[in-house]
C-alpha positions in Angstrom: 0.0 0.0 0.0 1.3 3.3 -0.8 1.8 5.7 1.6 -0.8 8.7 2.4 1.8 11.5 0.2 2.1 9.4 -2.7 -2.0 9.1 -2.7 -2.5 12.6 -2.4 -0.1 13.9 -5.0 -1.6 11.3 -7.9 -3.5 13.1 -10.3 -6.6 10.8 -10.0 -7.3 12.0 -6.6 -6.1 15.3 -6.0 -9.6 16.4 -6.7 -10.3 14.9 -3.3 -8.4 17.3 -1.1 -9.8 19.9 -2.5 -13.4 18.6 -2.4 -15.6 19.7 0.6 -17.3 16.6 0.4 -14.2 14.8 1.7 -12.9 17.4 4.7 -13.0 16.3 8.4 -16.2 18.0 10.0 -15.6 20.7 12.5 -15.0 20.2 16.0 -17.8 22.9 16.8 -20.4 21.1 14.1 -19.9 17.4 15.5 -22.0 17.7 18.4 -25.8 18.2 18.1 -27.0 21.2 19.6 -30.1 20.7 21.6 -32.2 22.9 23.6 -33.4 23.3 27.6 -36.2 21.0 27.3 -33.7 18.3 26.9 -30.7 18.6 29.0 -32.5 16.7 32.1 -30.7 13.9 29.7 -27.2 14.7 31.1 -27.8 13.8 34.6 -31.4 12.0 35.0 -31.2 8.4 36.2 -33.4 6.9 33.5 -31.1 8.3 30.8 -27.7 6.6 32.5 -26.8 2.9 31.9 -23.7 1.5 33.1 -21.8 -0.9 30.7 -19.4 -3.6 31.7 -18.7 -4.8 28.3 -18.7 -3.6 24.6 -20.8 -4.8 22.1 -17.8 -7.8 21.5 -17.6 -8.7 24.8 -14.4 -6.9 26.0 -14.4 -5.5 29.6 -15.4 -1.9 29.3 -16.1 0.7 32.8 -18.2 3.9 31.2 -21.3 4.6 31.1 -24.1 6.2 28.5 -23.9 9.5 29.9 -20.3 9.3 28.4 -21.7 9.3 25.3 -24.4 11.6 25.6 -22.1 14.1 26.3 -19.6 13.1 23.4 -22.8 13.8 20.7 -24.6 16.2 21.8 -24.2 20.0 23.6 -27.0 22.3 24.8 -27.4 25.2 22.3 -25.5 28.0 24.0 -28.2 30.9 22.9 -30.2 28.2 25.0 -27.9 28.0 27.9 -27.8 31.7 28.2 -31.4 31.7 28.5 -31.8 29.7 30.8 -28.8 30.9 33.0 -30.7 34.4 32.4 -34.0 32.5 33.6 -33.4 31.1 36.7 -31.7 34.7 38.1 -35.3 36.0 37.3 -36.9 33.0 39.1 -34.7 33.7 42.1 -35.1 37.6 42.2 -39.1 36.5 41.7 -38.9 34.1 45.0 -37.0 36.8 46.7 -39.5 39.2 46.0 -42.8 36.9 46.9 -40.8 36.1 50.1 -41.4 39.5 51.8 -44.7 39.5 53.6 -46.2 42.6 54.6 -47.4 43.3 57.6 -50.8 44.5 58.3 -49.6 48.1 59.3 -48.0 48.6 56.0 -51.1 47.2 54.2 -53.4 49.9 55.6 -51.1 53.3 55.2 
């Protein structure tokens, strides 16, 4: 077999390199982005399974969680929201917190 240079520089295939088709896929573009209403996924217990062998057989300690994270990434304009959500839902709880008294009620 000829070596990966010799490949490359034969005129049949130096279309290829030059061919988007054929280009390694971003880093950024590998994972799929998915929104709030699914990242419960990354740590809920019905979502995690905990392998001890491969699909051949061979001894293997990880679990689907692993993987999860390895495929797919919350959508950061999502993350942001949400991040930007719960503040609001705390400063809301804060607020709601503070009875007033009867004295203040009246004046």
């Amino acid at each position: 077999m000829s070596s990966q240079e010799e490949i490359l520089n034969d005129g049949r295939f130096s279309r290829v390199t030059r061919d988007p088709r054929f280009w390694e896929m971003p880093e950024k573009e590998r994972k799929i982005k998915i929104d709030k209403r699914f990242r419960a996924m990354f740590h809920d217990k019905k979502f995690k399974l905990k392998y001890t062998v491969d699909k051949r057989g061979r001894p293997v300690n990880y679990s689907s969680t692993e993987n999860l994270r390895k495929f797919y990434a919350l959508s950061e304009s999502d993350s942001d929201l949400s991040e930007h959500d719960s503040e609001e839902h705390t400063e809301k709880k804060k607020k709601k917190k503070k009875p007033k008294s009867k004295g203040e009620a009246d004046s």
